[in-house]
N, C-alpha and C positions, 0 to 999 in steps of 0.2 A: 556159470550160467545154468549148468544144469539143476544145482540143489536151490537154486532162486526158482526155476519154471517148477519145480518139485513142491515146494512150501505154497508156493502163489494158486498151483490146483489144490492140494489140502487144502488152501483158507476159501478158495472159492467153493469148493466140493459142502464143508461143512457150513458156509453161509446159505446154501441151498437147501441143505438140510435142515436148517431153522427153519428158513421161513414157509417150509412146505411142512412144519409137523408145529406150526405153532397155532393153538387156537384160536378158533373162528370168531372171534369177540364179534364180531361185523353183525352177525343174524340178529336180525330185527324179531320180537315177541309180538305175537298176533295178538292182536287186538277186538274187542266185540266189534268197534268201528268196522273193521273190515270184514267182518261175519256178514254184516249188511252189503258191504258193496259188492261181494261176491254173488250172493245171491240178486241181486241187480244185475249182475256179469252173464250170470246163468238164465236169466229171462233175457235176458238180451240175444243172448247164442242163440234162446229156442225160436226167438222171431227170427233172428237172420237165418237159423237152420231151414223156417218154415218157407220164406219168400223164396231163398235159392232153390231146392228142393222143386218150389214151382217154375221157378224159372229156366232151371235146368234141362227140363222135359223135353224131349225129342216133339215137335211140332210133326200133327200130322194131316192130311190133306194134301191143300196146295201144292205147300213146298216139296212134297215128295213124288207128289205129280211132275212138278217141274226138272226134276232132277231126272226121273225116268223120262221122258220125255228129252232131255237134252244129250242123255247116252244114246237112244235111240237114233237121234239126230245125226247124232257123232258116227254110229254104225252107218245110219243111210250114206252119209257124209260120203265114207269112204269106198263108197261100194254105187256106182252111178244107175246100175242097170236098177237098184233097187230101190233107188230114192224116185226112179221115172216111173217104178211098177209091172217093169219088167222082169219076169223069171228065170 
């Protein structure tokens, strides 16, 4: 059993070693066809870059009004004498 587990890792060992040092026949050749959609790919990016870019923005006004305001709340909240205006 032992010199059977011994041959059976060599043949395994060296099957692996094929198929990891055999060349890459697969890669596809670029093509001018694709010169075009890429640059299609690339106008595309710079719009989606441009609309997130603005939609990302921190909003400000209201909203940060409201947020200050509801911390505030939350202090008065917890503290009675100063939400009635007393010192």
């Amino acid at each position: 059993m032992g010199k059977f587990s011994i041959i059976l890792f060599t043949i395994t060992v060296v099957a692996i070693l094929i198929v990891v040092t055999l060349p890459e026949s697969g890669k596809a050749n670029p093509s001018l066809e694709d010169g075009i959609n890429v640059a299609e790919a690339i106008r595309y990016l710079e719009k989606l870059d441009k609309y997130y870019s603005q939609i990302a923005r921190p909003r400000y006004g209201r909203s940060t009004d409201f947020h200050k305001r509801s911390a505030l709340n939350a202090v008065r909240s917890k503290n009675p004498a100063v939400a009635v205006g007393r010192r």
